[in-house]
Phi, psi and omega in degrees: 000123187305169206235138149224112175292129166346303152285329159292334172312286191328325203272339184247016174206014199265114157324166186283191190280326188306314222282304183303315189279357152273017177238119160301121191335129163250105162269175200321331197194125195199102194344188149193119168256099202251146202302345210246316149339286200295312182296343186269006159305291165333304172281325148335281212290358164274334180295334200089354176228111176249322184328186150254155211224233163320290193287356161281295185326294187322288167336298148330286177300330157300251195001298198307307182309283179356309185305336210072022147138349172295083187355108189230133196223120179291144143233169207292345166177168194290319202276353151282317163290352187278329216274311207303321150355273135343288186297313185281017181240339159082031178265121186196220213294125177080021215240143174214129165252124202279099174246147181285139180261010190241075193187173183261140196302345167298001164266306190293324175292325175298326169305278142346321174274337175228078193032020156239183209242141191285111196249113179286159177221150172294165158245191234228117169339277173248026125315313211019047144239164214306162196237094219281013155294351207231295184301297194314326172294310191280358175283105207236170220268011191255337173304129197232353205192146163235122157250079155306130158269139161294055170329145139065000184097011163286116179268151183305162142273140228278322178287324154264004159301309168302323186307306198276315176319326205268327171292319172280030168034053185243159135293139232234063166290122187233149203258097182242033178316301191273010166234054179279135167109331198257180192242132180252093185068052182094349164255099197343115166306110171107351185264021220201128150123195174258224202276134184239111179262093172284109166282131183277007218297180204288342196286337222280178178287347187205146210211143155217046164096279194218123165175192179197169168223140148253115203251142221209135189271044159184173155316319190281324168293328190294350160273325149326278213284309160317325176271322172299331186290325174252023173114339212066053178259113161256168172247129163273191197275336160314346194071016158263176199225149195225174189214111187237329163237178205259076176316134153274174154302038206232054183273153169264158186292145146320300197301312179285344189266000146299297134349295194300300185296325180273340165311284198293041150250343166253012209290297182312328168283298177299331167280358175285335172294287159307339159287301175325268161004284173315292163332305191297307198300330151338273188294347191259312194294134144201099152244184205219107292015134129318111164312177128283125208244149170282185176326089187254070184102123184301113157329115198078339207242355185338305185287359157314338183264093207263044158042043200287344167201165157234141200209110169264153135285125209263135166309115147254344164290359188224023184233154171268015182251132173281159179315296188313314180283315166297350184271344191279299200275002176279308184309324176281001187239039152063040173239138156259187204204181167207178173238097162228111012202155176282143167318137138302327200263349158273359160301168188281325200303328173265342205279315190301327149327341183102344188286126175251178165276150173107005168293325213218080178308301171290335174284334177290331186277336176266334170283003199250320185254342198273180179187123188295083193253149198317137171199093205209153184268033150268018171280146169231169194269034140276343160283335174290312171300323187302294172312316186294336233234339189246005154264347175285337187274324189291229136077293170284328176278347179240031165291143159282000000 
């Protein structure tokens, strides 16, 4: 592979300055925040109860509706539902959980944080979710848990994660930061299953600034989960308070489960909007090298797939160019981009675990190749063409 610096790409392969200022920045990802939202933010912050109060309840009780009826409890964010998660599963020191090292480092850390140990497994290429085939090998008498990802909001298969959960007598936390809205044969991701974790952060299909759920199959976790989310705090019948574990912090705020209430009364309309999207990224990308393009959607099941990015894989064996220089020259003609996601298990925090390269081959291949290209539902589809048309040209100019 010929050698370029980030800036000489941009500079040999970057439109002019005229050319940049007629387009407005699209990054990668981006809220859609509506006036009605906003003002009931205000009023919160005028009630004097910003903390959480009335509007968590509320929240909580949508999402549960949402659900069809499963009890759901917000926290300050998905990586405090994946640990509370975790906890409320009674998981720690000497204990392994089967996680896709092809996720965003909050499962595998989370794992990891509360002593236990994180067993990667590869995933299925251009699916990029686990293979499940893979869980079935690894699975060992020390297994307490399969904490799969819903990669990009494709949900896994969900009949055999149970199939296989339930013979091995394990539980089932499932990491759905990137599937609020989709769906498995009709059926809601989180309305359904053991445990389900959804993130609000601003990239996600629906925000409430900062914040997650965890969705729980009875009352009695949900209470569970109330006391964890606080310190581990109960109150005794004196009206004084005990701590029998050592709880974190992570309740949500009123002001954010406000956010949060005005999101989901829209969540089905921004993913259809992303459908839309997609469909145009579908018909428009075709460059020479060809991306690998994803998943698009469980055969018959399409509308199950709420998009949460679309992320192809880049020819780089047939470029003279690296992922940072093709990110380079998209950023100068006013696109941004992402990485979802570098291998987990090639972080330094696992590599000091003994994990090297060459364990989990599509997962090192998709962390080696992807790219995160705009995908928010106020894009339109000249924005989508705007992109397909400046991946076709970087792509043809850095053919070998």
């Amino acid at each position: 592979m010929a050698s370029f610096s980030s800036d000489s790409l941009a500079s040999d392969l970057s439109p002019s300055r005229e050319e940049r200022s007629a387009h407005p920045y699209l990054s990668f990802a981006r809220p859609t925040l509506d006036e009605d939202t906003i003002a009931g933010v205000v009023e919160v912050l005028r009630s004097g109860w910003i903390t959480t109060g009335p509007q968590v309840k509320k929240f909580e009780a949508a999402l549960s509706d949402y659900l069809g009826g499963r009890p759901a409890r917000v926290l300050n964010s998905a990586t405090a539902a994946l640990e509370v998660a975790l906890q409320l599963c009674g998981i720690g020191p000497g204990d392994e959980v089967i996680t896709p090292s092809q996720t965003f480092f909050a499962a595998p850390n989370m794992i990891a944080k509360v002593g236990a140990t994180p067993v990667f497994v590869d995933v299925e290429l251009i699916s990029r979710n686990l293979d499940f085939d893979a869980v079935e090998r690894a699975i060992t008498s020390r297994t307490k848990a399969i904490m799969p990802t819903h990669f990009a909001g494709l949900p896994v298969d969900m009949d055999r994660l149970y199939t296989m959960a339930g013979w091995h007598g394990l539980r089932v936390i499932e990491d759905a930061a990137l599937a609020i809205g989709s769906s498995w044969r009709g059926r809601r991701i989180g309305g359904f299953g053991d445990l389900t974790v959804f993130s609000f952060h601003p990239n996600k299909n629906m925000t409430a600034i900062e914040g997650g759920a965890l969705v729980l199959n009875d009352e009695a976790e949900a209470r569970e989960v109330e006391t964890l989310r606080f310190h581990g705090i109960t109150r005794l019948p004196d009206g004084t308070r005990d701590v029998a574990f050592p709880g974190g912090k992570f309740n949500l705020p009123d002001v954010n489960a406000r956010i949060g209430l005005g999101q989901l009364v829209r969540l089905e309309e921004f993913n259809a909007r992303r459908r839309e999207r997609v469909a145009d990224y579908f018909q428009m990308l075709r460059t020479d090298p060809p991306c690998l393009l994803p998943h698009p959607g469980h055969a018959g099941d399409e509308a199950g797939h709420s998009w949460n990015m679309f992320a192809p894989l880049l020819p780089l064996d047939r470029l003279c160019i690296d992922r940072q220089q093709f990110r380079a020259a998209l950023e100068a003609r006013g696109i941004g981009t992402g990485v979802s996601y570098e291998a987990a298990h090639l972080t330094t925090l696992f590599r000091r675990r003994g994990h090297c390269e060459g364990e989990l081959p599509s997962t090192e291949r998709i962390a080696r190749e992807t790219v995160t290209l705009p995908l928010f539902p106020t894009m339109t589809r000249a924005d989508v063409e705007r992109v397909c048309n400046a991946v076709v040209e970087v792509l043809a100019e850095a053919r070998i």
